[in-house]
Short mmCIF file of the C-alpha atoms (twelve columns), coordinates in Angstrom:
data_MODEL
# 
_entry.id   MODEL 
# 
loop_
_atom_site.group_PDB 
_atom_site.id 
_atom_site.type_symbol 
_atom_site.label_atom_id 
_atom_site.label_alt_id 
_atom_site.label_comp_id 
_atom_site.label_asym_id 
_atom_site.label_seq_id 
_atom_site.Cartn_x 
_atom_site.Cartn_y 
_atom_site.Cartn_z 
_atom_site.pdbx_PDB_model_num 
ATOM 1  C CA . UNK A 1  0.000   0.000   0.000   1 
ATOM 2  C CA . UNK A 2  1.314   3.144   -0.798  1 
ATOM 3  C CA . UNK A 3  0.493   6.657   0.639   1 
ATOM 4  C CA . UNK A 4  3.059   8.723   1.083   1 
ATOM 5  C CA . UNK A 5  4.169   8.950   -2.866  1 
ATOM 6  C CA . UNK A 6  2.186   11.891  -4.412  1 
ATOM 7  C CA . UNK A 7  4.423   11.754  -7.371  1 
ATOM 8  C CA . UNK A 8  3.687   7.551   -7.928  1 
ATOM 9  C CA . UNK A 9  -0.051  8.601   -7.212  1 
ATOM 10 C CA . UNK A 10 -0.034  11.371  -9.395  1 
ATOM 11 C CA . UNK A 11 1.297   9.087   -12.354 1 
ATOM 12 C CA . UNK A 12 -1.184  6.519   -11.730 1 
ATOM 13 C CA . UNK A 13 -4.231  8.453   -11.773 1 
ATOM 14 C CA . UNK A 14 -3.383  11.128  -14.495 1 
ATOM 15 C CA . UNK A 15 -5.024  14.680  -14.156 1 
ATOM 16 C CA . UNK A 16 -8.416  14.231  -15.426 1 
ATOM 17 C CA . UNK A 17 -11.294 16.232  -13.817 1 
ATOM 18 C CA . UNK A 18 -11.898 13.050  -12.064 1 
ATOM 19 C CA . UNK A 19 -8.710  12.510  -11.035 1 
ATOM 20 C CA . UNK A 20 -8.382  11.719  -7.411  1 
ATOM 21 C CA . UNK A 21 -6.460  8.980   -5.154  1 
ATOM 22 C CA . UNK A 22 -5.452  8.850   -1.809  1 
ATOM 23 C CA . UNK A 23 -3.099  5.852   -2.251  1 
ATOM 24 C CA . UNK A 24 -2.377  3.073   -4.094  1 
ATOM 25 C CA . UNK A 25 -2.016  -0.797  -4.261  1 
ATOM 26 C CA . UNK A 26 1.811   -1.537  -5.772  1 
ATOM 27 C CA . UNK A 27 1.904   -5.156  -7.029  1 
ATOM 28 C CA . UNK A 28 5.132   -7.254  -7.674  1 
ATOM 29 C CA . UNK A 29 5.063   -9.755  -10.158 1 
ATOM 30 C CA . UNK A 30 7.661   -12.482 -10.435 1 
ATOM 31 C CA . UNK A 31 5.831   -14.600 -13.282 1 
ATOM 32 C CA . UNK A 32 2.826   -14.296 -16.364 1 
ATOM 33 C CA . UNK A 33 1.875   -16.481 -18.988 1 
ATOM 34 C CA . UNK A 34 -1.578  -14.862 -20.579 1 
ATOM 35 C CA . UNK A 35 -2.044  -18.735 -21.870 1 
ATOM 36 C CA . UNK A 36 -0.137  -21.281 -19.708 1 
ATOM 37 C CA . UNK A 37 -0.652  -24.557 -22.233 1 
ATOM 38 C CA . UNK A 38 0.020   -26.527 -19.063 1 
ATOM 39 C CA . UNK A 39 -3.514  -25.690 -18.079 1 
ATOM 40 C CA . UNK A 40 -4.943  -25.536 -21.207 1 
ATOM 41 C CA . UNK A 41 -6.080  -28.532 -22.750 1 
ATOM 42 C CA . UNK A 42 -6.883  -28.636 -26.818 1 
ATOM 43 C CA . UNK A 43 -10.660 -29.744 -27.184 1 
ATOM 44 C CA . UNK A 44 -9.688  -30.657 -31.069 1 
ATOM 45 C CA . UNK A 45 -6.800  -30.642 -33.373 1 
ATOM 46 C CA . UNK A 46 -6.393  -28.211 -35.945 1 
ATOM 47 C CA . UNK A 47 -7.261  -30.731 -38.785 1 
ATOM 48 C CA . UNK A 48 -10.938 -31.231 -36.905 1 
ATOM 49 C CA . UNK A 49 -11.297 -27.657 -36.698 1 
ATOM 50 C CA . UNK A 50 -10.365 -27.394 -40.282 1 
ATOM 51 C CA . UNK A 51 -13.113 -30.112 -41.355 1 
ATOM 52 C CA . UNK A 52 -15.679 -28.553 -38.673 1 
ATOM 53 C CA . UNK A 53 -15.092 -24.703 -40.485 1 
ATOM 54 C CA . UNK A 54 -14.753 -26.129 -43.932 1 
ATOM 55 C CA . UNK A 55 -18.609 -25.528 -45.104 1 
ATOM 56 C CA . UNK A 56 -18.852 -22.403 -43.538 1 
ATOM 57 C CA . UNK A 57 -15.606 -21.594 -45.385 1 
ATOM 58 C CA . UNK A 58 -17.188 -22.565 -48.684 1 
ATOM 59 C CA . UNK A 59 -20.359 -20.782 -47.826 1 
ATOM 60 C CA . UNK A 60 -18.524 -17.384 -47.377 1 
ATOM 61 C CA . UNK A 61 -16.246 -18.115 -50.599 1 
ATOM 62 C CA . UNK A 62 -20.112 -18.539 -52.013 1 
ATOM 63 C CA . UNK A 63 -21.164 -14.940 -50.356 1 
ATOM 64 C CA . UNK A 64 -18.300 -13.137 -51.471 1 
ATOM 65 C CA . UNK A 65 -18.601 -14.398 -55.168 1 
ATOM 66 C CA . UNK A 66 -22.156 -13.528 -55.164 1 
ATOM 67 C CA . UNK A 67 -21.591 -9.857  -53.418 1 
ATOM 68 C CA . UNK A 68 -19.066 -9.786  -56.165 1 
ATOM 69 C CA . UNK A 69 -21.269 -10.572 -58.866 1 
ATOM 70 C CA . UNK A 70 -23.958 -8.385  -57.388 1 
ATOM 71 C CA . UNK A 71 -21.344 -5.098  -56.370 1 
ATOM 72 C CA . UNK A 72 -21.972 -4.311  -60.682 1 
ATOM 73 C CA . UNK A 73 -25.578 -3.535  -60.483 1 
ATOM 74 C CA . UNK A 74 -25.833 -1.288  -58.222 1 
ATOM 75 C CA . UNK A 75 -28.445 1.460   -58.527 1 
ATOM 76 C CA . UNK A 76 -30.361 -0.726  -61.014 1 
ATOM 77 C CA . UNK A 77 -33.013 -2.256  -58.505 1 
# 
């Protein structure tokens, strides 16, 4: 806990209107991993995911053709 640093304070909060602390909580971290794999276990490999996405894949490859197609005739409806 820290309360006797104006000038840490200061920095922390900024100097918006709103601005305002009396103190502040000063962590120390020794270790991070945003995604651990040791905790994280894979649900499917990327060639099922690949086989799961593939119609969807084709379906926008499908979209995009027609919006393609369609992108020439504009105004004419």
């Amino acid at each position: 806990m820290v309360e006797d640093d104006p000038g840490l304070i200061a920095r922390l909060v900024g100097d918006g209107p709103d601005a305002d602390a009396d103190r502040a909580i000063v962590f120390e971290i020794e270790a991070w991993d945003r995604n651990c794999p040791q905790f994280i276990t894979p649900r499917h490999t990327d060639a099922e995911i690949a086989d799961l996405i593939a119609p969807l894949t084709a379906r926008i490859a499908e979209l995009e053709a027609e919006n393609a197609a369609l992108g020439g005739q504009a105004g004419t409806g």
